[in-house]
C-alpha positions in Angstrom: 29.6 -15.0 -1.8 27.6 -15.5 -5.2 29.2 -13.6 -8.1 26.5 -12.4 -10.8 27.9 -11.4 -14.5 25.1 -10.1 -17.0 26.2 -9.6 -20.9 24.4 -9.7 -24.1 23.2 -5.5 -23.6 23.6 -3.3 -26.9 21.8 -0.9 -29.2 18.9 -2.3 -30.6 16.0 -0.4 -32.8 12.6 0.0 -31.2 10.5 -3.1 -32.5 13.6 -5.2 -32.0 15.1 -8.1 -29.3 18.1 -8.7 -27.0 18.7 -11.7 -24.8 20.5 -10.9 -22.0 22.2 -13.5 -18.9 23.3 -13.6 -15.6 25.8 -16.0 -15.0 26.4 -17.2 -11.4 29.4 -18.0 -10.0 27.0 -19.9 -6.8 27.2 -23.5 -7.9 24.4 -24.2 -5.4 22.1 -21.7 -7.8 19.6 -23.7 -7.7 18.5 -22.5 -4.5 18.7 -19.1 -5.5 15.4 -17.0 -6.9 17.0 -14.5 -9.4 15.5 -11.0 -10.6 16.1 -8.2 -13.2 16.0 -4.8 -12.3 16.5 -1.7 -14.5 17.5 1.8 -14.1 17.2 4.5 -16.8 18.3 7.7 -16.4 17.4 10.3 -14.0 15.0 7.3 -13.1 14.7 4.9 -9.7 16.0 0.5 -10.3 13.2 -0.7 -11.0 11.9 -4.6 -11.0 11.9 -6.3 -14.1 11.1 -9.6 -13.4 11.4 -12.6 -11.3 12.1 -16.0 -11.4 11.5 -18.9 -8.4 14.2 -21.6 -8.1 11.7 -24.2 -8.5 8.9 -24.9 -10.3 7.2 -22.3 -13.1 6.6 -19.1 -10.8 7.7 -16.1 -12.6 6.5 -12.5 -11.9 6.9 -9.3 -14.3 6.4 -6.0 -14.0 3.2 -4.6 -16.2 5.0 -2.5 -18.2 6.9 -5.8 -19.4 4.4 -8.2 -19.1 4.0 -9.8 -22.8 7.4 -9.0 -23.9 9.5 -9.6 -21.8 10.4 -13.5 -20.5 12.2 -14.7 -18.0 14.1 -18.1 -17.5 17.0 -20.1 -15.7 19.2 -22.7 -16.7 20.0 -24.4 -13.2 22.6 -26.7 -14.8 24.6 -23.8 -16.4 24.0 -21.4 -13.4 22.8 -18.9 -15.8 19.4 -16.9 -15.6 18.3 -14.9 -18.5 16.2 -12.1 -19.7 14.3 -12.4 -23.2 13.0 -9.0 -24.3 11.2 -8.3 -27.2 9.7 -5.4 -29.0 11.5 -3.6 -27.4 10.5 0.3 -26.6 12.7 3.6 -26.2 11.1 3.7 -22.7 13.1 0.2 -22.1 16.6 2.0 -22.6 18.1 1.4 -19.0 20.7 -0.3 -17.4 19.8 -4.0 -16.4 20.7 -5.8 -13.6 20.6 -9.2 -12.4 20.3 -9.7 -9.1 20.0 -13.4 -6.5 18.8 -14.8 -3.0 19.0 -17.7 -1.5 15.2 -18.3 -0.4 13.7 -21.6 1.6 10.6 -21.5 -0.9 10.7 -22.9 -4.1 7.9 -20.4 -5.5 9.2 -17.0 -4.0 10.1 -14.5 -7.0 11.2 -10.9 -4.8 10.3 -7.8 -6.6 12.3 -5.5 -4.0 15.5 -4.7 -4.5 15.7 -4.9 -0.9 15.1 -8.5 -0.5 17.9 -9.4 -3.0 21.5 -10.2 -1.2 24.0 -10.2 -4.9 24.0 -8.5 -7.5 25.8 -8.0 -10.7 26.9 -4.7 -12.6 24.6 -4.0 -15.2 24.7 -4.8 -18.4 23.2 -0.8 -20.6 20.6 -1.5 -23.0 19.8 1.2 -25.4 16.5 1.1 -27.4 16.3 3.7 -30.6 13.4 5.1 -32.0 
């Protein structure tokens, strides 16, 4: 059972960036492809972005793609989400979320395909 922790949410001005991470409790994460996912409200989880376990592959979702970045330190079991200038239309809960995948390059975007997840760090964007 892999145990996923995100922090580093807040309140942040439009324009403006947050870092936030997903620590793993997994000490095998290595093996693991990690995603975001957000949900605002009244709205559906969406993806975010992915990231393979090895190698560069990394996927976004267009409305991120440019400002957002994701990336992974293996050796600290910790994924993490860069976002910057951020929007009002960003404001959502994030989540990270992991699987354990026999391909190096696969980066999900379903929820569906993901096995753990963590409980959401809120991000609030103001304009």
């Amino acid at each position: 059972q892999v145990q996923l922790v995100e922090s580093g949410g807040g309140l942040v001005q439009a324009g403006g960036s947050l870092r936030l991470s997903c620590a793993a409790s997994e000490h095998t994460f290595s093996n693991y492809a990690v995603g975001w996912f957000r949900q605002g409200p009244g709205k559906e989880r969406d993806f975010v972005a992915a990231i393979a376990w090895g190698g560069p592959n990394r996927d976004y979702a267009d409305s991120v793609k440019g400002r957002f970045t994701i990336s992974r330190d293996n050796a600290k079991n910790t994924a993490y989400l860069q976002m910057n200038n951020l929007k009002p239309e960003d404001t959502a809960v994030y989540y990270c979320a992991a699987v354990r995948v026999p391909l190096n390059i696969a980066t999900p975007r379903f929820g569906v395909e993901y096995d753990y997840w963590g409980q959401g760090t809120q991000v609030t964007v103001s304009s």
